[in-house]
C-alpha positions in Angstrom: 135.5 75.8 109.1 135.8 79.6 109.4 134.9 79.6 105.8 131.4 77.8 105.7 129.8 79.5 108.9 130.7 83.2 107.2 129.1 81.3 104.1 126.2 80.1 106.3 125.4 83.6 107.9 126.0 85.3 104.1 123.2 83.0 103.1 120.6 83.7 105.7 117.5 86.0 104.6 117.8 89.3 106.3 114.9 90.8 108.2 114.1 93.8 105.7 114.6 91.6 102.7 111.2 89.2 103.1 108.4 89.2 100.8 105.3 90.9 101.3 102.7 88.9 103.1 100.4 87.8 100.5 97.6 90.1 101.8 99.3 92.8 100.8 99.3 91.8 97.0 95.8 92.1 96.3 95.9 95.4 97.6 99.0 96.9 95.5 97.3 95.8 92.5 94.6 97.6 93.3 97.0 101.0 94.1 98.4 100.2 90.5 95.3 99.8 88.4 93.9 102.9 90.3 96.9 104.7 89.5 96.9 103.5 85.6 93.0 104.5 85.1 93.6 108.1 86.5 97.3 109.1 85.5 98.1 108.1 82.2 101.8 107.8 81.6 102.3 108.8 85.3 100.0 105.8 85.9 102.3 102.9 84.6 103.2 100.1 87.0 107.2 100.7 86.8 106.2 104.7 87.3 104.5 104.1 90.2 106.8 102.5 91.9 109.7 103.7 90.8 108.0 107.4 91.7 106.9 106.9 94.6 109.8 105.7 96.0 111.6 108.5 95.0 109.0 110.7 96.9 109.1 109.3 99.5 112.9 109.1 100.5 112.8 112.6 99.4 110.9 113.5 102.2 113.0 111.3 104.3 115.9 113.3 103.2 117.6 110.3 101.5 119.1 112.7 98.6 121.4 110.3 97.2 119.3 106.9 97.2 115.9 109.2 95.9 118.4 110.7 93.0 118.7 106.9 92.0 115.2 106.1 91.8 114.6 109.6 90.1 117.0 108.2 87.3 115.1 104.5 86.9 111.4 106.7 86.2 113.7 108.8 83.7 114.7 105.7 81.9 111.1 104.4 81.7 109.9 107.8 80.3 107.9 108.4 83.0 106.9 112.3 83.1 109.2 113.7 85.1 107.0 116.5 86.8 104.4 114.1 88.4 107.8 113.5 90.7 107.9 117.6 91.6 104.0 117.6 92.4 103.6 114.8 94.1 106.7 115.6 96.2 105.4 120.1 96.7 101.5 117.7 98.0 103.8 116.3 100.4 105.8 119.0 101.7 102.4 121.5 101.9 101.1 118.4 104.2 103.7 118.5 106.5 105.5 115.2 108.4 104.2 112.6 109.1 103.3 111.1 112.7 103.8 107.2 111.6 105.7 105.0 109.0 102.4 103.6 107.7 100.5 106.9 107.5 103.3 107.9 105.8 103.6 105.1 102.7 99.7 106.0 102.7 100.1 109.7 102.3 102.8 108.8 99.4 100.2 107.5 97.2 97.7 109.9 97.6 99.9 112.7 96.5 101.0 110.5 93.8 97.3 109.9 93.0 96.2 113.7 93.3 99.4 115.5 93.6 96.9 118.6 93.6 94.7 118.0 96.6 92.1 120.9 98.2 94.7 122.5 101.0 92.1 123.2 103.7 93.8 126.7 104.9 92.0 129.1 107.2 89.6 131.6 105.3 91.1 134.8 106.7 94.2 133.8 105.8 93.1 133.1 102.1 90.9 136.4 102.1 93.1 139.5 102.6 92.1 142.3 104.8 90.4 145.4 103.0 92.7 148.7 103.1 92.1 152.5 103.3 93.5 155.1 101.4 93.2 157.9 104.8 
């Protein structure tokens, strides 16, 4: 008896394991074929995902599991330095205040890992010197 309810619980769906609602479907499509008109190679399905996974638990500071993803877009022959820009667009935009803004932010960098960084224009114009 011990047996089946330890099979029973083993069998249950866990929380984080459900399916996308089917909303959300439409809408990753759409993040995938925007991403395959603009990218090229960067743009494939399995390097999107595979990508910005990888980015993102970077910035969460999940080394090891990021490292894993890193090697899945190797072995789809993805180009690896989409990885390094998107990653630097995420780091220059600094953290991020919720989960959802942050999945959001992923793909953009992923999308344009080169965005306009809006810094201050004295700081971008250095002050004039004297010889006296």
């Amino acid at each position: 008896m011990f047996l089946s309810s330890n099979l029973a619980i083993a069998q249950e769906p866990k929380a984080g394991s459900q399916r996308p609602p089917e909303a959300d479907v439409p809408k990753r499509l759409e993040e995938l074929t925007e991403a395959a008109k603009q990218l090229g190679p960067a743009g494939q399905p399995e390097c999107v995902w595979a990508g910005r996974l990888a980015v993102n638990l970077l910035i969460k500071n999940d080394i090891d599991t990021a490292f894993r993803h890193m090697e899945l877009y190797d072995r789809f022959g993805c180009p690896p330095g989409h990885i390094q820009m998107a990653f630097r667009c995420l780091v220059r935009q600094g953290l991020a205040d919720s989960k959802a803004s942050e999945w959001s932010r992923t793909h953009a960098c992923w999308i344009n890992p080169t965005p306009e960084i809006n810094a201050p224009a004295a700081a971008a114009a250095p002050a004039p010197t004297t010889n006296r």
